[in-house]
Backbone as CSV, one residue per row, in Angstrom:
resi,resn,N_x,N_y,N_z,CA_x,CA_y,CA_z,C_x,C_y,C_z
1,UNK,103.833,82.860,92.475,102.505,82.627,91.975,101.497,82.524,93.123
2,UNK,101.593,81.832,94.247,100.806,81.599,95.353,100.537,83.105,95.985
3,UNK,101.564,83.747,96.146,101.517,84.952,96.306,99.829,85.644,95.604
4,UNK,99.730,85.672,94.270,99.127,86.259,93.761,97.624,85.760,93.944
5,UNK,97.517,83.986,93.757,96.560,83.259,94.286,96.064,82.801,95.087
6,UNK,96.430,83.209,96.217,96.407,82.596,97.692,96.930,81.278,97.973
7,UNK,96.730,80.803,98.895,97.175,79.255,98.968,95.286,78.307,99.177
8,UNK,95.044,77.067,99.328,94.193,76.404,99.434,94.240,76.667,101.236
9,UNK,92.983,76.789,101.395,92.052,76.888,102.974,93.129,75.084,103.735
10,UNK,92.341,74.568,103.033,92.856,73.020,103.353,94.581,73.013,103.700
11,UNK,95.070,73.331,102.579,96.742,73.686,102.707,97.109,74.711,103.744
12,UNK,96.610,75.311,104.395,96.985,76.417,105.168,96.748,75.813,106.549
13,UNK,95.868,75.247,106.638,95.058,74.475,107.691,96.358,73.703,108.218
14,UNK,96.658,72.905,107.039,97.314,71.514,106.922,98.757,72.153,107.691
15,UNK,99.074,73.305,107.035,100.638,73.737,107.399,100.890,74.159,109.005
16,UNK,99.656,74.474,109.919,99.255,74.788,111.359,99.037,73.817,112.312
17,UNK,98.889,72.481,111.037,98.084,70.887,111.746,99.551,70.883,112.866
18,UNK,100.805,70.536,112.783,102.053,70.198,113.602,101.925,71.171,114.852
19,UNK,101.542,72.071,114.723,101.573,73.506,115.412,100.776,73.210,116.706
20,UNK,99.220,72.793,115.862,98.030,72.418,116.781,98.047,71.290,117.643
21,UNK,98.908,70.238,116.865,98.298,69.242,117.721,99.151,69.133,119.173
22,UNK,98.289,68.114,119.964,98.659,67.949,121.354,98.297,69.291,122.414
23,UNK,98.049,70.188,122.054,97.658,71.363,122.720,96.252,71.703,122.783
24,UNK,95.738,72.218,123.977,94.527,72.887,124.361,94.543,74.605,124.399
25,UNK,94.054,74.967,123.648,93.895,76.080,123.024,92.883,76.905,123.294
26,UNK,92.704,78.338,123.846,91.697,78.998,123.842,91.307,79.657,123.128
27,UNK,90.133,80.017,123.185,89.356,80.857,121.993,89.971,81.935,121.361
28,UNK,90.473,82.339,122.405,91.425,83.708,121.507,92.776,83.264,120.821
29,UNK,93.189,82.313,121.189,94.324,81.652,120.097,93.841,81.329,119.012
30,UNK,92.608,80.383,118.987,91.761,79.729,117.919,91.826,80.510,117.122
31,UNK,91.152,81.617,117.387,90.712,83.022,116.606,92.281,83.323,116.185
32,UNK,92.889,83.446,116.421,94.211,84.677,116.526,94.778,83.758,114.987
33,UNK,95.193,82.031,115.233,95.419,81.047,114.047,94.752,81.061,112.821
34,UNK,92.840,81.070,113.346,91.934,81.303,112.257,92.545,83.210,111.054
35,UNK,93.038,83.919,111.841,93.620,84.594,111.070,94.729,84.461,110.393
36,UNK,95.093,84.095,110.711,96.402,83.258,109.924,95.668,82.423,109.014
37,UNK,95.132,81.415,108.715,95.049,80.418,107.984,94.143,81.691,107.165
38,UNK,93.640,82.320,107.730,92.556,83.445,106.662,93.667,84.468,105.837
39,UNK,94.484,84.854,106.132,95.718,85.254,105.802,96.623,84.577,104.488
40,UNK,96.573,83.093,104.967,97.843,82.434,103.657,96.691,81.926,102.416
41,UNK,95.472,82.175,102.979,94.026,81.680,101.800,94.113,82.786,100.925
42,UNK,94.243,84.002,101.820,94.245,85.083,100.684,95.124,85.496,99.907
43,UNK,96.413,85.505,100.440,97.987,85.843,99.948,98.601,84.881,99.957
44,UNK,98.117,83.534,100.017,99.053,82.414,99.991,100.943,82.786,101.172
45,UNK,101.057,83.495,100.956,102.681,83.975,101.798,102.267,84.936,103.323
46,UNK,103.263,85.008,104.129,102.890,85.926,105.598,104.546,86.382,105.644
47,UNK,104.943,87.518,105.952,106.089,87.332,106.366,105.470,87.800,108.788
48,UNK,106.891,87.181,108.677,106.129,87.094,110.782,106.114,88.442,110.971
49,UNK,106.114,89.780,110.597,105.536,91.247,111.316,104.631,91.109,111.028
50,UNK,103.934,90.415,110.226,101.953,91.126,109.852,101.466,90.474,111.537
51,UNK,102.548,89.471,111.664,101.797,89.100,113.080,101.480,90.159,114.371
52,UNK,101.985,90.971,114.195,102.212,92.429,114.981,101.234,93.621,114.162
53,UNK,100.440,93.441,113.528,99.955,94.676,112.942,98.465,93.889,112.985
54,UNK,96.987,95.258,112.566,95.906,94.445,112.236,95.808,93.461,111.536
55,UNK,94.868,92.410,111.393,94.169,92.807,112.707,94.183,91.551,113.703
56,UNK,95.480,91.393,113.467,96.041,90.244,114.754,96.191,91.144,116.003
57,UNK,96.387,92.319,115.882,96.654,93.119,117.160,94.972,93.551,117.242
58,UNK,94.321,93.393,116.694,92.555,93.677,117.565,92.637,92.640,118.720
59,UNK,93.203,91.280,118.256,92.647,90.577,119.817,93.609,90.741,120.690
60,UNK,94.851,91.015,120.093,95.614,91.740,121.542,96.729,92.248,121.076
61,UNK,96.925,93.395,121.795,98.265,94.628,121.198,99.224,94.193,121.282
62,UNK,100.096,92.912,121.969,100.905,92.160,121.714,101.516,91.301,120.892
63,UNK,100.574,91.557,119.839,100.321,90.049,118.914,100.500,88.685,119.179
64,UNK,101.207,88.005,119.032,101.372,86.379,119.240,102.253,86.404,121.101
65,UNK,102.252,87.455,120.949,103.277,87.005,122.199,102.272,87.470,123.608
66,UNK,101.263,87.816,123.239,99.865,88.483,123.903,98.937,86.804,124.298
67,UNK,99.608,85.993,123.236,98.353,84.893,123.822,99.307,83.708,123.759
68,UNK,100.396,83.739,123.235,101.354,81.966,123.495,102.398,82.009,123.966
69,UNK,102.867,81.208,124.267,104.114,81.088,125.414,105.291,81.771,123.840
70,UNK,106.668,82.001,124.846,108.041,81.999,123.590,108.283,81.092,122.743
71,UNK,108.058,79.897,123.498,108.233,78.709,122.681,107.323,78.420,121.875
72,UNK,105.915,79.294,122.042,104.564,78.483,121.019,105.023,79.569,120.152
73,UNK,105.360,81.050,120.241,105.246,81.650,118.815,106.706,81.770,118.200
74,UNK,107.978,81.054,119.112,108.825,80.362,118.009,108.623,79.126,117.149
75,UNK,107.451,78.348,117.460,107.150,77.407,116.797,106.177,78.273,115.724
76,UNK,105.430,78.651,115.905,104.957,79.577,115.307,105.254,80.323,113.698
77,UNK,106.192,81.007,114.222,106.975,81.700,113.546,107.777,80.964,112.434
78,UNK,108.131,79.504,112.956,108.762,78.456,111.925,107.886,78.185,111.139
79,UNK,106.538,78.116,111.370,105.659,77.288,110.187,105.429,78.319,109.318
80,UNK,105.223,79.191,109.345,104.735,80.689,108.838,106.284,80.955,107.915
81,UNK,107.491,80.639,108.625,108.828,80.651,107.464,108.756,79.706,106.408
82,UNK,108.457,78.219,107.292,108.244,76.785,106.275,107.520,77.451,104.857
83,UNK,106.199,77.933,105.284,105.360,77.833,104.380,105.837,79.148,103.265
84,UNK,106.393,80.044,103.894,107.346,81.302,102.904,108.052,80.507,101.764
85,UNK,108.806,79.729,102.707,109.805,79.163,102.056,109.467,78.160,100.365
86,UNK,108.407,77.588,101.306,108.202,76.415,100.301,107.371,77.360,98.730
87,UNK,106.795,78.472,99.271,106.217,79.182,98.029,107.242,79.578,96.810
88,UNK,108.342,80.294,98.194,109.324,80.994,97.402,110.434,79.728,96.481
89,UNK,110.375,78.608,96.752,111.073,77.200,95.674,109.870,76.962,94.726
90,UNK,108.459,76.827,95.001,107.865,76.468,93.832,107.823,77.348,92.390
């Protein structure tokens, strides 16, 4: 169902909050997340390749691995499963 309805701005936010905190972040990450959270608002679900395609690859042809360490877009990559996950049980 989320699928079809997106998820809530707030809820998407909320699912990145663990991700964000304690870290200093630059603008092009900001941006790179703000697509993401613009992403699970619209489709509520992500599977982790859209992270590799437009228009996460406009701010860099690398996608996630273009602006965060291994360890930030394996953390990454977990919240973006979490939040799969939890759609695909409701």
């Amino acid at each position: 169902m989320r699928s079809l309805v997106g998820m809530d701005r707030e809820a998407a936010k909320s699912a990145l909050s663990g991700f964000l905190n304690g870290e200093a972040w630059s603008a092009s990450q900001i941006e790179f997340l703000n697509l993401i959270v613009n992403h699970l608002t619209e489709h509520g679900v992500m599977e982790e390749a859209r992270l590799y395609e437009s228009p996460f690859t406009d701010l860099t042809p690398h996608g996630p691995d273009g602006l965060f360490s291994s360890t930030q877009v394996e953390a990454l990559l977990a919240v973006i499963a979490a939040v799969r996950a939890t759609a695909v049980a409701a």
